[in-house]
matplotlib code that plots the C-alpha trace (Angstrom):
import matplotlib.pyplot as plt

x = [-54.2, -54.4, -56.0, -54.0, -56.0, -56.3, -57.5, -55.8, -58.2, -58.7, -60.5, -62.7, -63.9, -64.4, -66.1, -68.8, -69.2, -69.9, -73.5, -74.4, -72.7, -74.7, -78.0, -77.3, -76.4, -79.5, -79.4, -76.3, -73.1, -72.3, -72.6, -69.7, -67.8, -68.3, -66.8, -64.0, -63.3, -62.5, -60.6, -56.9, -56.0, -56.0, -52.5, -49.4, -48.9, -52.4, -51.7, -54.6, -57.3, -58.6, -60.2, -56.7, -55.6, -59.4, -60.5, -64.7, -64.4, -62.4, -64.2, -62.4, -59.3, -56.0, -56.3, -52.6, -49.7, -47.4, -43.7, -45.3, -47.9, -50.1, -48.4, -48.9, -49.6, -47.7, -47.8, -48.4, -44.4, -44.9, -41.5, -42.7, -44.6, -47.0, -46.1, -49.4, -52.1, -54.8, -57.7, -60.9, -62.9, -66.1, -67.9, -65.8, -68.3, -69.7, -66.6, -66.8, -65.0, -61.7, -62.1, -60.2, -62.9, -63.4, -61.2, -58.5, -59.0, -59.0, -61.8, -62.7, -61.1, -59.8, -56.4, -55.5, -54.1, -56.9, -55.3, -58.3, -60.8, -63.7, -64.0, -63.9, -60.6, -59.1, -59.8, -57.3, -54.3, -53.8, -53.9, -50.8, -48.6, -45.8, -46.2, -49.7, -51.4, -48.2, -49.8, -47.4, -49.5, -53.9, -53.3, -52.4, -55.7, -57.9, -55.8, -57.0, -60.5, -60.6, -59.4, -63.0, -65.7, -68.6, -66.6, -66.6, -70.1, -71.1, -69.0, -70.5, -73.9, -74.2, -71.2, -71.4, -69.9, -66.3, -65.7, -62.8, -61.0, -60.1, -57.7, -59.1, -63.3, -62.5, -60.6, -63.1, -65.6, -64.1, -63.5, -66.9, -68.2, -66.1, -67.4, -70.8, -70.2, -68.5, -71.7, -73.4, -75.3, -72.0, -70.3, -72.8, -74.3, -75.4, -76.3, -74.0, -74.9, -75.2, -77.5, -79.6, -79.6, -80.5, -83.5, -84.7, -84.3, -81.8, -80.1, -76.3, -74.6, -74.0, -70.9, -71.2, -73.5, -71.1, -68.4, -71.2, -71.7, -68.1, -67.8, -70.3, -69.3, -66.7, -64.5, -63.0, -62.3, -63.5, -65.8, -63.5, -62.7, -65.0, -68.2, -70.2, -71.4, -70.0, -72.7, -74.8, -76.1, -77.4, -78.7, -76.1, -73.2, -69.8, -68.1, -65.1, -65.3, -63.3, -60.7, -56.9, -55.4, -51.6, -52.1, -48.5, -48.3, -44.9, -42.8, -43.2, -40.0, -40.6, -41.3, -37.9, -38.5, -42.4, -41.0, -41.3, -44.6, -46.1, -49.5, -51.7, -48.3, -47.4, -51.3, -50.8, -53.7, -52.3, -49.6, -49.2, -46.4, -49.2, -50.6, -47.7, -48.1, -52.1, -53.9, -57.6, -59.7, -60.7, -64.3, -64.8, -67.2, -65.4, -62.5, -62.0, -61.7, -59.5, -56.4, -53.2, -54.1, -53.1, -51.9, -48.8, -49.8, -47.5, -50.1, -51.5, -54.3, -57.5, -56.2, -52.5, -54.3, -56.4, -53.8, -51.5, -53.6, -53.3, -49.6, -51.5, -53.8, -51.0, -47.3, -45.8, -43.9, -46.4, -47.9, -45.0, -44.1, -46.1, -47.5, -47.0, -43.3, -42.6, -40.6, -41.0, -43.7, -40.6, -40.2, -43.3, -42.5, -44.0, -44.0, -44.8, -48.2, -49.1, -52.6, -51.8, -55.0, -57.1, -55.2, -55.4, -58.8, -61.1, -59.7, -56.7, -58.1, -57.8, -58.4, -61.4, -62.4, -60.7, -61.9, -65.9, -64.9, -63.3, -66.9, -68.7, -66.4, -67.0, -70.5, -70.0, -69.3, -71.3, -73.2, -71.1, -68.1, -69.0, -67.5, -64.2, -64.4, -61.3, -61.9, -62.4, -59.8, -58.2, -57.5, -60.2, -61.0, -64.2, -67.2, -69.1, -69.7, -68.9, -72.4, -72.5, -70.0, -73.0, -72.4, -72.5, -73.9, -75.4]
y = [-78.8, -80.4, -84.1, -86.4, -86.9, -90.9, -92.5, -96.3, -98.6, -100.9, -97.7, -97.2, -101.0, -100.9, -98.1, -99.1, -102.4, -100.8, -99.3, -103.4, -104.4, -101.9, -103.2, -106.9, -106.3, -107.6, -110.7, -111.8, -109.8, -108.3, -111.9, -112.8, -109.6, -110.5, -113.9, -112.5, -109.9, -112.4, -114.9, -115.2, -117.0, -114.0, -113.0, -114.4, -117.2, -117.4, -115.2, -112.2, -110.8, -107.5, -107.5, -108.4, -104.1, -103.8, -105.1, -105.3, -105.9, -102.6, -100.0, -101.8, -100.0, -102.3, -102.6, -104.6, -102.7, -103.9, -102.8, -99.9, -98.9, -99.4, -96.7, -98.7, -102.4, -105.4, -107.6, -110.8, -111.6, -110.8, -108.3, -105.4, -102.4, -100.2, -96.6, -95.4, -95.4, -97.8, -95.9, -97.0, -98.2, -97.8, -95.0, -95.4, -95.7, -92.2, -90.9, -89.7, -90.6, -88.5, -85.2, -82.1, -79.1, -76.1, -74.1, -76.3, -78.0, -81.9, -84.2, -87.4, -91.0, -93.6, -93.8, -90.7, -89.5, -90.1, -92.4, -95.0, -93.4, -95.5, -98.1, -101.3, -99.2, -99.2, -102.7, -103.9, -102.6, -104.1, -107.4, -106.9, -104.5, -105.9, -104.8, -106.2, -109.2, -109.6, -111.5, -111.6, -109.7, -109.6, -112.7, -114.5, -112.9, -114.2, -117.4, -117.9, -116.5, -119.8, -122.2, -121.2, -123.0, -120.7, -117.9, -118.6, -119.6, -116.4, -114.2, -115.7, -115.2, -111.3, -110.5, -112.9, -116.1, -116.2, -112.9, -114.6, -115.4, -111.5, -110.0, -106.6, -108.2, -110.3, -108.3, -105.6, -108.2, -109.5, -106.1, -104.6, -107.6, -106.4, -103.2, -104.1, -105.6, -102.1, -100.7, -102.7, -101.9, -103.0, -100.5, -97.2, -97.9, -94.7, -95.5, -93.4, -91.8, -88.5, -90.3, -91.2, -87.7, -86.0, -88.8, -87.4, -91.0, -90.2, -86.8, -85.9, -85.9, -82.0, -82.9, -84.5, -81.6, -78.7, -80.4, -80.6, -76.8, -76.3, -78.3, -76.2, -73.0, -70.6, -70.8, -73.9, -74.6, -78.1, -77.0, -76.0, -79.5, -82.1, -81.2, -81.5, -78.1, -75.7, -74.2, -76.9, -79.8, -83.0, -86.6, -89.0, -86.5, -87.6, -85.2, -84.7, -82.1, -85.3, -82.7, -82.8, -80.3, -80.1, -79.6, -79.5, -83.2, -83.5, -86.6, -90.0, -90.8, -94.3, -94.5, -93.2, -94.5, -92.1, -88.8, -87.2, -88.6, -86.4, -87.4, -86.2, -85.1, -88.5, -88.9, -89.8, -88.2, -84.4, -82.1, -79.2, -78.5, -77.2, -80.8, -82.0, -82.9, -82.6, -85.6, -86.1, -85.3, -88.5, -89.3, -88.2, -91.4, -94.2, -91.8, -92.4, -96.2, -96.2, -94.8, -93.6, -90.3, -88.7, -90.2, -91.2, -92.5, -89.9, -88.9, -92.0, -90.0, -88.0, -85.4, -84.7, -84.6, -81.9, -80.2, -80.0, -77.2, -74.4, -74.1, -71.6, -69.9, -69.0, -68.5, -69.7, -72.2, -74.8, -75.2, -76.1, -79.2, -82.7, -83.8, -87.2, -87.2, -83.7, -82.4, -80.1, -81.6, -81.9, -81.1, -80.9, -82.0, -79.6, -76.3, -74.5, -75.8, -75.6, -73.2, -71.1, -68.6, -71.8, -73.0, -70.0, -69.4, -70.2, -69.9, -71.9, -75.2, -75.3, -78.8, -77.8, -77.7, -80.0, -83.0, -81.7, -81.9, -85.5, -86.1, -85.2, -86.9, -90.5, -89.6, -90.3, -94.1, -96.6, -98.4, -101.9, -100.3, -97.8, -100.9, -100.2, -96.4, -95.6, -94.4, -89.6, -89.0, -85.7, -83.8, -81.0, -77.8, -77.6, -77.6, -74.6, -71.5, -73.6, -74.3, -70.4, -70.6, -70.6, -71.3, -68.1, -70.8, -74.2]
z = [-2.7, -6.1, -6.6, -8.7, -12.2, -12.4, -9.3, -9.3, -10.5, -7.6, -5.7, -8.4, -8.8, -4.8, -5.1, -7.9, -6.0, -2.3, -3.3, -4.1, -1.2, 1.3, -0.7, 0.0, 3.5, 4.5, 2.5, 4.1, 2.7, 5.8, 7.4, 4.8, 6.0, 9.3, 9.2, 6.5, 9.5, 11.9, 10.0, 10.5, 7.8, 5.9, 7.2, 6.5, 9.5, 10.1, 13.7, 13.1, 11.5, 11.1, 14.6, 16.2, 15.6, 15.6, 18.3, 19.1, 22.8, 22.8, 20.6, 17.7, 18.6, 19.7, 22.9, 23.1, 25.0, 21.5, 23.2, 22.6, 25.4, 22.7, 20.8, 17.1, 16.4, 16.2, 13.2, 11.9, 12.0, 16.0, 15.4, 12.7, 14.2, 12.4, 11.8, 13.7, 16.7, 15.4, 15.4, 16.5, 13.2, 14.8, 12.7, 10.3, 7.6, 8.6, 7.1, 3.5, 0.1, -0.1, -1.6, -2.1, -1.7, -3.9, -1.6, -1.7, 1.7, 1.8, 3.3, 3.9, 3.3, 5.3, 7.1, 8.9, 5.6, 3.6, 1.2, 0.9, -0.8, 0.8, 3.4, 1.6, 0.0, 3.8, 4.3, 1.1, 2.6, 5.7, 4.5, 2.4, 4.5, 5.6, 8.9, 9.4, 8.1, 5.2, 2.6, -0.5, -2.6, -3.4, -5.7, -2.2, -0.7, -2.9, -2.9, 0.4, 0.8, -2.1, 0.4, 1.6, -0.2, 1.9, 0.9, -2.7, -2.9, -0.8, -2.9, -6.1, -4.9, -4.5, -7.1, -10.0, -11.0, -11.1, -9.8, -7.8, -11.0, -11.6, -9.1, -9.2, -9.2, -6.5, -4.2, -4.9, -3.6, -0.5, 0.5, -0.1, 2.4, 5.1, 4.3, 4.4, 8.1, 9.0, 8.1, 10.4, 14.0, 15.9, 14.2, 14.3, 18.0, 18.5, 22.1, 24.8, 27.1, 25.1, 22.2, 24.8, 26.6, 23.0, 22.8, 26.2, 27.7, 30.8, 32.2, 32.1, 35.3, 36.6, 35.5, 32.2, 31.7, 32.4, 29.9, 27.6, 27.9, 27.6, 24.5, 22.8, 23.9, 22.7, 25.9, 24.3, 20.8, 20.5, 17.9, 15.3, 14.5, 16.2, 14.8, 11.0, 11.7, 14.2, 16.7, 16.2, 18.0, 16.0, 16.6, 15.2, 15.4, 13.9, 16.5, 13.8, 10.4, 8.7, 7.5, 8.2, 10.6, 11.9, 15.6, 16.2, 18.0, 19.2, 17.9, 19.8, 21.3, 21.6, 17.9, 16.6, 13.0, 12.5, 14.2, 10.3, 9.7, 6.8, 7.0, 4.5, 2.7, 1.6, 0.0, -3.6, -4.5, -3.2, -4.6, -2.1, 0.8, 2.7, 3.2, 5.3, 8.7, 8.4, 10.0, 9.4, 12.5, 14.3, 15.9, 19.6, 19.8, 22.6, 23.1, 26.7, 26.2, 23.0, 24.7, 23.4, 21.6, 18.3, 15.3, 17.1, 20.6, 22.2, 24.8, 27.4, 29.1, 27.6, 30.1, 28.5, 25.1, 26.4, 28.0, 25.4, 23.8, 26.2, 24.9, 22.1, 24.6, 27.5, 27.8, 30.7, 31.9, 33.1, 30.0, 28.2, 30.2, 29.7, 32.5, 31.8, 31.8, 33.2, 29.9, 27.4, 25.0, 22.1, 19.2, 16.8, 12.9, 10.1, 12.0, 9.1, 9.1, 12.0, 12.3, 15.0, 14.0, 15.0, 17.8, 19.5, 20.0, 23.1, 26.6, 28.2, 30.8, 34.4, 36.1, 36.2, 32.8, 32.0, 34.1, 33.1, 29.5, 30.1, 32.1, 29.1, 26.6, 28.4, 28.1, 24.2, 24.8, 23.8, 26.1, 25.7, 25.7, 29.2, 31.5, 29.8, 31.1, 33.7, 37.1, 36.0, 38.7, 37.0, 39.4, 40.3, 41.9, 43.4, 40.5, 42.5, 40.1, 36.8, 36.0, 35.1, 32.3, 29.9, 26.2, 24.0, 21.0, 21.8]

ax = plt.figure().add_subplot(projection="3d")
ax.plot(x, y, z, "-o")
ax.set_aspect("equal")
plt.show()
C-alpha cells in the first residue's frame, strides 16, 4: 500500500497540539473535553453530542436501536443514518497514528478505515458530517464553542490567546480537549474481570477459564488478529493487532445504501486495490455489551460473529446458514481480498467452544459496565473433557 505524500494540514496541527494536550490533562484540559464531550450544542439543532453515538453508560458504544437494531446511528436531523456500527470509543486512545508499515501493510488510526490519523483527528469529523452532529462547516464549530465564555477562557489558557480566531488553531484545540478526556481513566479502565485475574486478585470461572485457554491456543485463531503480540499474554492488552483485515462480512441487508463499503479502500491516504474491503481490527475490551458486531451490524449476537468463521474451517451445509435468520450468510463485497490462508487456520467451533470463548470474552468487561452483560445462554454440550484441550502456546 502506498501513503499519500502531504497529509492535510488540520491532522498535522492536531497532532503537534495532542502531546500539550496529554501534558495539561492534569491541570484541567480533559475537564474541558469532558464538558465539550457532552455538550449538544455542538450539533446542528442542539439534539446530541458526542456521547449520544458514544454513549458512557453503555461502553461508549450507541446503545439506541436507530430503525436499525442498532445497526448504525441516527443523526442530529433524527432522519440521516450513518454508514457504520458505532464502535465503542473506549480504548480508543490505545490505538496508534495511522501508518502504512515497511511491508506494505496498514496500521493504526481512527475510524475503521483509518482515515483520522489520531484521536483528537476522529473527534473533528463527526461534528460536521451530515449524518451526525451537521454543523455547516469547523467555522460553525468554533462559532459555537465561542458562545461559551468557560470555553474560550479554558481554551486560551492551555493553547494561547486567541487561538479561537484561526479555524485550523482552534479546532485543533477544541479537539485535542476531547482528546485529552478520551485519554482519561473512564476511558482505559482496565478493570475486568480478566485485568483483575492477571493481577492475581480473583479466579476465572472453569468456564471463563477454558475460553481463556481456547483463546490462546492454536485450536482457534483468535490470535491472529486480537492480540499486540501473538502467543503472548500481557497486562493492559489491546486484544486487536490495530491492522485492517477483510474477513469476508457479508452485506447488511437492512442497510441497502453501505453493502459496497470499501473500507480502508476509500482512505485517502492509500493507493492499492489490495486495501478494499479491509476494516481495522476492533478491541475485544466490552464486546459482549456493545452489541451489533462488525463494521456493519449484520450480526446481533457475539455467538453468530463467532460462528460465522467455521465457513473457512468446514464445508458443509450447517455452516453456511446464519443462525440468526436461518439463510445463507449473503453475499460478501471484495472477495478478492478476502485472506483465506488466515481464515483457515485453527479448528471449526462446536457449541461448546463457542459458549466458553463467549464465557471468557465477557470476562474482558469492565467492571461498571459487567451489569450490562446478557444472560451466556448459547446453547452447550456438556463442559466435561474440555478442560484438556490445553493451549499448545499460552
Amino acid at each position: 500500500m502506498r501513503a499519500s505524500p502531504v497529509p492535510p494540514l488540520l491532522p498535522v496541527l492536531i497532532a503537534l497540539l495532542l502531546p500539550a494536550a496529554a501534558q495539561a490533562a492534569d491541570d484541567g484540559l480533559a475537564a474541558l473535553g469532558r464538558a465539550l464531550f457532552f455538550d449538544t450544542r455542538l450539533s446542528a439543532r442542539g439534539t446530541q453530542s458526542c456521547a449520544t453515538c458514544h454513549d458512557p453508560a453503555h461502553a461508549f458504544a450507541d446503545a439506541r436501536d436507530n430503525g436499525t437494531a442498532g445497526a448504525v446511528s441516527l443523526g442530529d436531523d433524527g432522519s440521516s443514518l450513518g454508514t457504520r456500527n458505532a464502535p465503542s470509543i473506549a480504548y480508543a486512545a490505545t490505538v496508534p497514528p495511522f501508518a502504512i508499515d515497511a511491508d506494505g501493510g496498514a496500521r493504526g488510526g481512527l475510524f475503521l478505515d483509518g482515515r483520522a490519523t489520531t484521536l483528537a483527528a476522529q473527534a473533528a469529523a463527526p461534528l460536521v458530517d451530515p449524518r451526525e452532529m451537521a454543523l455547516a462547516d469547523h467555522g460553525t464549530v468554533l462559532a459555537r464553542v465561542r458562545e461559551n465564555p468557560w470555553y474560550v477562557s479554558e481554551l486560551e489558557r492551555h493553547f494561547g490567546a486567541g487561538v479561537l480566531t484561526d479555524e485550523g488553531d482552534g479546532m485543533a484545540a477544541v479537539t485535542a480537549a476531547i482528546a485529552a478526556f478520551e485519554q482519561g481513566p473512564p476511558f482505559l479502565a482496565y478493570d475486568s474481570r480478566y485485568d483483575r485475574f492477571l493481577a492475581g486478585e480473583l479466579a476465572l470461572t472453569i468456564e471463563e477459564e477454558l475460553g481463556r485457554r481456547l483463546f490462546f491456543s492454536d485450536l482457534t485463531n483468535c490470535m491472529q488478529c486480537h492480540l499486540l503480540e501473538a502467543n503472548r499474554v500481557q497486562a493492559r492488552e489491546a486484544f486487536t493487532d490495530h491492522r485492517y483485515h477483510n474477513i469476508g462480512v457479508p452485506a447488511n441487508p437492512a442497510l441497502s445504501a453501505t453493502a459496497d463499503d470499501p473500507g480502508l479502500g476509500a482512505n485517502p491516504a492509500v493507493d492499492d486495490a489490495d486495501a478494499m474491503g479491509r476494516f481495522r481490527t476492533p478491541t475485544l475490551r466490552n464486546v459482549a455489551v456493545t452489541a451489533p458486531y462488525m463494521h456493519n451490524g449484520v450480526f446481533a449476537e457475539l455467538a453468530t460473529a463467532l460462528k460465522f468463521y467455521n465457513q473457512y474451517l468446514v464445508d458443509n451445509a450447517e455452516v453456511r446458514i446464519n443462525p440468526e435468520t436461518g439463510q445463507a450468510w449473503g453475499a460478501r463485497p471484495f472477495p478478492h481480498t478476502i485472506e483465506h490462508e488466515m481464515l483457515g487456520r485453527g479448528q471449526p467451533l462446536d457449541d461448546t467452544r463457542v459458549r466458553h470463548l463467549i464465557a471468557f470474552l465477557r470476562a474482558l468487561t469492565d467492571r461498571r459496565y459487567e451489569r450490562l452483560l446478557p444472560p451466556l445462554d448459547i446453547a452447550s454440550a456438556p463442559s466435561h473433557g474440555a478442560e484438556e484441550e490445553e493451549p499448545r502456546h499460552e
